[in-house]
C-alpha positions as CSV (number, residue, x, y, z in Angstrom):
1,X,-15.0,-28.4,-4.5
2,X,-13.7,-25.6,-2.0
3,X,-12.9,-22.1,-3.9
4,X,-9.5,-21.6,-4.9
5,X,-8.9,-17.6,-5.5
6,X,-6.1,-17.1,-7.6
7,X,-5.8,-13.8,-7.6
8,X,-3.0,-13.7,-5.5
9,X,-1.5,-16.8,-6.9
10,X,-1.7,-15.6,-10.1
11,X,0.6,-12.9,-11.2
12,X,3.9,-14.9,-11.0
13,X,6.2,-13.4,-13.4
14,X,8.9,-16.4,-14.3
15,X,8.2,-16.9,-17.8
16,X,11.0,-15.1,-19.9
17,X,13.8,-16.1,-17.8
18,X,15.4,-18.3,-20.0
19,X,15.6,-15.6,-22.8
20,X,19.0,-13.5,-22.3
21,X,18.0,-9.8,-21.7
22,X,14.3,-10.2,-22.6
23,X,13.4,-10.8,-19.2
24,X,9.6,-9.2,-18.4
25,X,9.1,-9.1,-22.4
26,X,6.6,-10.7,-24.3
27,X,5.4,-9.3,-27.9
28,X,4.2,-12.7,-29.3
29,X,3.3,-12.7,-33.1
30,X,0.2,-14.6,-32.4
31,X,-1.8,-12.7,-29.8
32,X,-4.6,-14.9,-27.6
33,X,-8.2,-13.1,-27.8
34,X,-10.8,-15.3,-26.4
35,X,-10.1,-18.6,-24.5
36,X,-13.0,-20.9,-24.0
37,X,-13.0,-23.8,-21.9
38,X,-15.6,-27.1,-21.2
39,X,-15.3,-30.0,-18.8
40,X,-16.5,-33.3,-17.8
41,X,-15.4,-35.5,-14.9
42,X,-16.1,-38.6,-13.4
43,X,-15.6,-40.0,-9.7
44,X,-14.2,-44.3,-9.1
45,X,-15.3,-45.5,-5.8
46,X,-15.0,-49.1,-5.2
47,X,-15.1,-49.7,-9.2
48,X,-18.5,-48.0,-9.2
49,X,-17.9,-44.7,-11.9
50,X,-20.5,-42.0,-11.3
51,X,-20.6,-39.1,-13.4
52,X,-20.4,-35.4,-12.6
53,X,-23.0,-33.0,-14.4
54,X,-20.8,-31.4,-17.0
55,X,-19.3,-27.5,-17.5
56,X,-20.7,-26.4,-20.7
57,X,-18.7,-24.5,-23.0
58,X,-18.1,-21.2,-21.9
59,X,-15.6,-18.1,-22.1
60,X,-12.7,-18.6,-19.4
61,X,-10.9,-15.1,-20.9
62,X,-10.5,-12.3,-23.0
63,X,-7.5,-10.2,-23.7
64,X,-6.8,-6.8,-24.5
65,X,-3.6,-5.6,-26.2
66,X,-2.2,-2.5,-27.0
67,X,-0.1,-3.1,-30.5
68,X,1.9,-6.0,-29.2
69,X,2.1,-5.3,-25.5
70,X,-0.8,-7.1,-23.6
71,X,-2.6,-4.5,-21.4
72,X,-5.4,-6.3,-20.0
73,X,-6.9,-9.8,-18.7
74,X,-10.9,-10.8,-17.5
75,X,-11.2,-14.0,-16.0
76,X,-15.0,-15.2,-16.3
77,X,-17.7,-17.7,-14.6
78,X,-19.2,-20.2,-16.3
79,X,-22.3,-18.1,-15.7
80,X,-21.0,-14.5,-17.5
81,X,-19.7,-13.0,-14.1
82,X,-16.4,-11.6,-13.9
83,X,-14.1,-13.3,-12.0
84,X,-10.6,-11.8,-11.8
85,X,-9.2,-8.7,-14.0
86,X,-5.4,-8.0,-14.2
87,X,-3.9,-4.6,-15.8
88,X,-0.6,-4.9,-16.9
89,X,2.3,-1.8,-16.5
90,X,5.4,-1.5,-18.2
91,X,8.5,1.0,-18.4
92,X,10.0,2.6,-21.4
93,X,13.3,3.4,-19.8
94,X,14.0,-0.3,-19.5
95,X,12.9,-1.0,-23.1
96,X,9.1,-1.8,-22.2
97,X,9.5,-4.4,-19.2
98,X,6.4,-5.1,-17.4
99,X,7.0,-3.7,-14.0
100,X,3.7,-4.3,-12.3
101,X,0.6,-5.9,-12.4
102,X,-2.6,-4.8,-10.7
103,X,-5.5,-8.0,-10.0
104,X,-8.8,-7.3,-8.4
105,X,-11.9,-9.4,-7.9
106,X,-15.2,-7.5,-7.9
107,X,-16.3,-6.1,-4.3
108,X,-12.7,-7.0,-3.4
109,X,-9.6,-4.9,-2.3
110,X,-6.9,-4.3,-5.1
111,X,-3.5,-6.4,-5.2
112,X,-0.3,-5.6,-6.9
113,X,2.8,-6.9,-8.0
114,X,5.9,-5.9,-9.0
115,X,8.9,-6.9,-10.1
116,X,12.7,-6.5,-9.9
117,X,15.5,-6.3,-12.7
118,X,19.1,-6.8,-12.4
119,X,20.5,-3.4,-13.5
120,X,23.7,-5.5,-15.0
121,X,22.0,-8.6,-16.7
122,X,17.9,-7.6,-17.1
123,X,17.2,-10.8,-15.5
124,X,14.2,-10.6,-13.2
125,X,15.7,-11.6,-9.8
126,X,12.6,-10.4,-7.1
127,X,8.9,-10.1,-7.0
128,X,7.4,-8.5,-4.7
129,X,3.6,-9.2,-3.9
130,X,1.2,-6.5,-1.7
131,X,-2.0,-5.8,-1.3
132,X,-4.5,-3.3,-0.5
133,X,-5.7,-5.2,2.7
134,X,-2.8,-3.5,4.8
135,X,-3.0,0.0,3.3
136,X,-0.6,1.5,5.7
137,X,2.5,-0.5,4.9
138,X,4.8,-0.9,2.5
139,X,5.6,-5.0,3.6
140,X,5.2,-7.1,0.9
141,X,3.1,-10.5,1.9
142,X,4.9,-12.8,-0.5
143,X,8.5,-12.6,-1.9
144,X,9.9,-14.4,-4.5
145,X,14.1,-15.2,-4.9
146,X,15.1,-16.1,-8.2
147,X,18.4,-18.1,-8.8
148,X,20.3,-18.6,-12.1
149,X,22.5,-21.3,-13.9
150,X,23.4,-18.7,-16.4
151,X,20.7,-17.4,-17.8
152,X,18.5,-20.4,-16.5
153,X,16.3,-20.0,-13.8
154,X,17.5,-22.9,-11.8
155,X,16.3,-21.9,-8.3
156,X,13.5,-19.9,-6.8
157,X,12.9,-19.4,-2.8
158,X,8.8,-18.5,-2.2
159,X,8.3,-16.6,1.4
160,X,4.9,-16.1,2.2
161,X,4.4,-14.4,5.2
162,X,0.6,-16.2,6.2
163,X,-0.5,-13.6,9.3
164,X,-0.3,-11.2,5.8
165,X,-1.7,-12.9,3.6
166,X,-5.0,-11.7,2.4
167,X,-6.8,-15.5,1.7
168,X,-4.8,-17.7,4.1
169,X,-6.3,-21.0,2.6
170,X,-5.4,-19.8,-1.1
171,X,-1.7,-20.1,-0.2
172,X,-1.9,-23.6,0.1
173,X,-1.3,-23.4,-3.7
174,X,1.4,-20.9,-3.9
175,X,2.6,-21.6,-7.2
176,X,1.5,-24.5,-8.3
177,X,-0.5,-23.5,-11.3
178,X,2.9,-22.2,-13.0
179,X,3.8,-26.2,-12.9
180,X,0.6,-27.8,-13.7
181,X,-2.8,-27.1,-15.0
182,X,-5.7,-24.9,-13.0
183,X,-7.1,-27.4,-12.6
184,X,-4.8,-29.9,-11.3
185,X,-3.9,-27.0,-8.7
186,X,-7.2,-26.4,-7.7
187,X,-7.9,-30.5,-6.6
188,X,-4.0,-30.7,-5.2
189,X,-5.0,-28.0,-2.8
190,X,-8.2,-29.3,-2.0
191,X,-6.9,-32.9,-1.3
192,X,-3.5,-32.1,0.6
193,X,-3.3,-32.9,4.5
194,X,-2.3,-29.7,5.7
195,X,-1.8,-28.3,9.2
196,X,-4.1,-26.4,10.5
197,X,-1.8,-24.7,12.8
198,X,-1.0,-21.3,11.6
199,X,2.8,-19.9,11.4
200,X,4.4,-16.9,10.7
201,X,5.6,-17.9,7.5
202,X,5.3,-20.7,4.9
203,X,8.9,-21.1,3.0
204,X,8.2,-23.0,-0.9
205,X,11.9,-23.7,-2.6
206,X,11.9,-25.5,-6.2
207,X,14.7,-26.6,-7.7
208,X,14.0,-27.0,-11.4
209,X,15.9,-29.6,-13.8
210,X,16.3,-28.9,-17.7
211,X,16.9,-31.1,-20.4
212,X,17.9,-29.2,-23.7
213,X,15.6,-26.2,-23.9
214,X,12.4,-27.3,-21.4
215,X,11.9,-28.4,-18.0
216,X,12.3,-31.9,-17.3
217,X,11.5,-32.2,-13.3
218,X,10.3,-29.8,-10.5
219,X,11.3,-30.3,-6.7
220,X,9.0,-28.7,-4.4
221,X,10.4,-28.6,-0.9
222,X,7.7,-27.1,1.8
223,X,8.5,-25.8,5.3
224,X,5.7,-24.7,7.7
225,X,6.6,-24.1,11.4
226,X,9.8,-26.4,11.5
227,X,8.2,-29.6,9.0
228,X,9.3,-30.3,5.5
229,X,7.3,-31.7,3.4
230,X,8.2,-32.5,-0.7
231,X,6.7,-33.3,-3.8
232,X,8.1,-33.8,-7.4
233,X,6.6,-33.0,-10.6
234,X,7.5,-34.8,-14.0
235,X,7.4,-33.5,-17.9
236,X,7.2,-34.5,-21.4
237,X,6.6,-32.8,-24.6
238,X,5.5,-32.5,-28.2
239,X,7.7,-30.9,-31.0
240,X,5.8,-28.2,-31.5
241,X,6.6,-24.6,-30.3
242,X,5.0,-23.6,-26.8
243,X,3.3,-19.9,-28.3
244,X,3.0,-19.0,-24.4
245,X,6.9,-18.9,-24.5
246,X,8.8,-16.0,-22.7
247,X,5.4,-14.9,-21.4
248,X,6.2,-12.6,-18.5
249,X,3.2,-12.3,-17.0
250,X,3.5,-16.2,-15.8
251,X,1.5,-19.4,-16.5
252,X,-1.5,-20.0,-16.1
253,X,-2.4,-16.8,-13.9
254,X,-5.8,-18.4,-13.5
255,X,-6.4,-20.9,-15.4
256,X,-5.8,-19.8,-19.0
257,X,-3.6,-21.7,-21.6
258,X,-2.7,-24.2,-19.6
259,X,0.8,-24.3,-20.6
260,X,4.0,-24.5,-18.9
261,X,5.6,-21.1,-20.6
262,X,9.1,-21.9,-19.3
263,X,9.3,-24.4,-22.2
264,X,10.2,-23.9,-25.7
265,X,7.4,-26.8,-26.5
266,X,4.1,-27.7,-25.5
267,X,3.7,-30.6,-22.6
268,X,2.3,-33.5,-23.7
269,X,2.6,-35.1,-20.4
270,X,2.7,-34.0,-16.5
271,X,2.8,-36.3,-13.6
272,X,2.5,-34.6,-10.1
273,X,2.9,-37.2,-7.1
274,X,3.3,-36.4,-3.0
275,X,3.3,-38.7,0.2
276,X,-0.7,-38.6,-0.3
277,X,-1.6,-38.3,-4.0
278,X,-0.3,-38.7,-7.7
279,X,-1.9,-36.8,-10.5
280,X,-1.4,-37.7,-13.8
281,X,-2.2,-35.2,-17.4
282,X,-2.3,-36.2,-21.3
283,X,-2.4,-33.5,-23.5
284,X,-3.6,-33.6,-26.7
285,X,-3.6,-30.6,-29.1
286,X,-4.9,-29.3,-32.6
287,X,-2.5,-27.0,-34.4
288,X,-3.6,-24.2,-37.0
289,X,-0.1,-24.0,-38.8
290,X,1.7,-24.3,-35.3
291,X,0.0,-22.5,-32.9
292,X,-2.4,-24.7,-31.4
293,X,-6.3,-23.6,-31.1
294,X,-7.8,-26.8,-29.0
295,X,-5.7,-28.2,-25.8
296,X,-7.7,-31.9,-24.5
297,X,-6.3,-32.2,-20.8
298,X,-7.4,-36.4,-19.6
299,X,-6.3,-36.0,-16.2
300,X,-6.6,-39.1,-13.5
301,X,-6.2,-37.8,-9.2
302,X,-5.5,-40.8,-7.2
303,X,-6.0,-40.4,-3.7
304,X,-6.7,-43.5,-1.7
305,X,-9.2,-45.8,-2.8
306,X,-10.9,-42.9,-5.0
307,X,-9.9,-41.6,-8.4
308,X,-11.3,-39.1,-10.2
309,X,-11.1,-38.8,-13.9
310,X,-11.7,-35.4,-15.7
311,X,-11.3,-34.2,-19.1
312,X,-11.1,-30.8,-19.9
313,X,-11.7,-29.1,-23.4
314,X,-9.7,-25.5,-24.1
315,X,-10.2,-23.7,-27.2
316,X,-8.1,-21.0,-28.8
317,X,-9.3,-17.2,-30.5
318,X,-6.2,-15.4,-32.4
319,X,-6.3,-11.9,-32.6
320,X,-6.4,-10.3,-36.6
C-alpha cells in the first residue's frame, strides 16, 4: 500500500462549528492519553480469501495537555518511530481559541496552519495552510471557505493550489479523513482513477446534510482542470455521546479516534461509494460509563472483482 502523509491533510480545524461562539475550543472533561491501535485484513479474489500478515498492537498516539487545553500530539509507527508531531497555539485575547497549529515529520520541513475568526460571530470562517517548502512567501497552498446555515457548517470550498503543494500525491485525499476513517482514506486514495495530468489547482466543495444534531450525508464535488468528478458519503449512529465533539483541532488528523467530531454521537455506520468503488464501515464500541475505550471498525472496499476485508482494533487511555 502506497504511503499516504497526512501531515498536510491533517490539521483541518472544522470540529466546533456547530457550537455557537465556541468555535476553535475544546476543553473536554475526559482527556485522550494514549491511543493504541491493531489490525487484520484479508483480500477476495475470485472467492479465494487470502489473508494479510497482521499489525500487532501498537501505540498509534500520545497526547499532551496543558490543564485542559491540548498542547501536543506524536503520531507513531508500528515499529516505535515517530511519525508525525503537531503543537497546538492558542490566543488569550479571544478567550483561548486555537489559532495555529505547527506539524512536522522527522528530517522534514515544518508546516503550519492557521485559522480565521469572524470578529462578530467567533465562527471559524478560513484556514489557511503553508508550509516551510516556499520560505520566501507568504501564499498559502491550500485554503479553506467555510459556509453557515446558522451556526451550521453547511458548506465548505477546498482550493488547493497543487504546483504548491508540498506532497502532490497526498492531495489526492484532501479531506477525506475528517468524513471517514484513516484508514478508509488511505485505500480510497490508493484505489481512485486519477489524472495524471497536473493543474494549477484542484477545487474540493462538500455540501453537508444534517439530521437533528449529526451529519446525515456528505457531497463531495471534485474539479481538476475543467472535470467534475463526485462521490457521496452516508452516516448512522449510536446513542451515545461522541467525546471527540467540538474538537477544534479536526478529526482524525492522522488516524486517531476515528470519529466523525461534527457529530454529537458516535457513528455506528459509514458508507463511502464513487463511480469506481463503495466502502462500507461497522462500528462497534465498548463504553466505560459513556466514553468509549475500544472502537472495532469491520470495513469491506469493493473495487471490481476484488474486495478486501479489514478489521481494525482501537483502544482508549484517559488521562487522571
Amino acid at each position: 500500500m502506497k504511503r499516504i502523509v497526512f501531515a498536510f491533510v491533517a490539521l483541518f480545524c472544522v470540529a466546533a462549528f456547530v457550537s455557537c461562539n465556541k468555535s476553535g475550543i475544546y476543553t473536554p472533561k475526559d482527556r485522550l492519553s494514549k491511543v493504541w491501535m491493531e489490525r487484520e485484513s484479508s483480500v477476495i479474489i475470485d472467492s479465494v480469501e487470502q489473508k494479510n500478515p497482521p499489525v500487532e498492537k501498537f501505540l498509534y498516539e500520545g497526547w499532551e495537555w496543558d490543564g485542559k487545553y491540548l498542547k501536543s500530539r506524536t503520531v507513531y509507527r508500528a515499529n516505535g518511530d515517530v511519525r508525525f508531531s503537531y503543537n497546538y497555539e492558542y490566543n488569550d485575547k479571544m478567550k483561548n481559541r486555537v489559532v495555529g497549529i505547527t506539524s512536522s515529520i522527522p528530517a522534514e520541513r515544518k508546516n503550519r496552519i492557521r485559522f480565521l475568526y469572524d470578529d462578530d460571530s467567533k465562527l471559524l470562517k478560513e484556514i489557511k495552510y503553508f508550509t516551510e517548502y516556499f520560505p520566501n512567501s507568504d501564499l498559502p497552498y491550500r485554503w479553506i471557505e467555510v459556509g453557515y446555515d446558522g451556526n451550521k457548517v453547511v458548506s465548505l470550498k477546498e482550493t488547493i493550489n497543487t504546483q504548491r503543494a508540498p506532497h502532490k500525491s497526498d492531495m489526492e485525499t484532501s479531506l477525506l479523513p475528517y468524513f471517514v476513517s484513516e484508514g478508509m482514506a488511505e485505500s480510497i486514495a490508493e484505489n481512485e482513477i486519477t489524472s495524471k495530468i497536473e493543474y494549477d489547482s484542484r477545487i474540493n466543495e462538500y455540501a453537508i446534510e444534517w439530521e437533528k444534531k449529526n451529519i446525515s450525508h456528505v457531497k463531495i464535488t471534485t474539479t481538476v482542470g475543467g472535470k467534475t468528478s463526485e462521490v457521496n458519503i452516508s452516516y448512522t449512529y449510536d446513542k451515545n455521546k461522541n467525546p471527540q465533539y467540538a474538537r477544534v483541532m479536526g478529526l482524525i488528523e492522522d488516524g486517531d479516534v476515528n470519529s466523525l467530531i461534527f457529530s454529537h454521537n458516535n457513528v455506528a455506520s459509514c458508507t463511502y461509494e464513487s463511480e469506481n468503488m463503495t466502502y462500507t464501515e461497522q462500528c462497534e464500541y465498548t463504553y466505560d460509563k459513556k466514553v468509549p475505550v475500544e472502537k472495532i471498525i469491520y470495513r469491506d472496499q469493493k473495487t471490481g472483482m476484488i474486495t478486501s476485508k479489514i478489521t481494525e482494533k482501537w483502544t482508549y487511555e484517559y488521562a487522571e
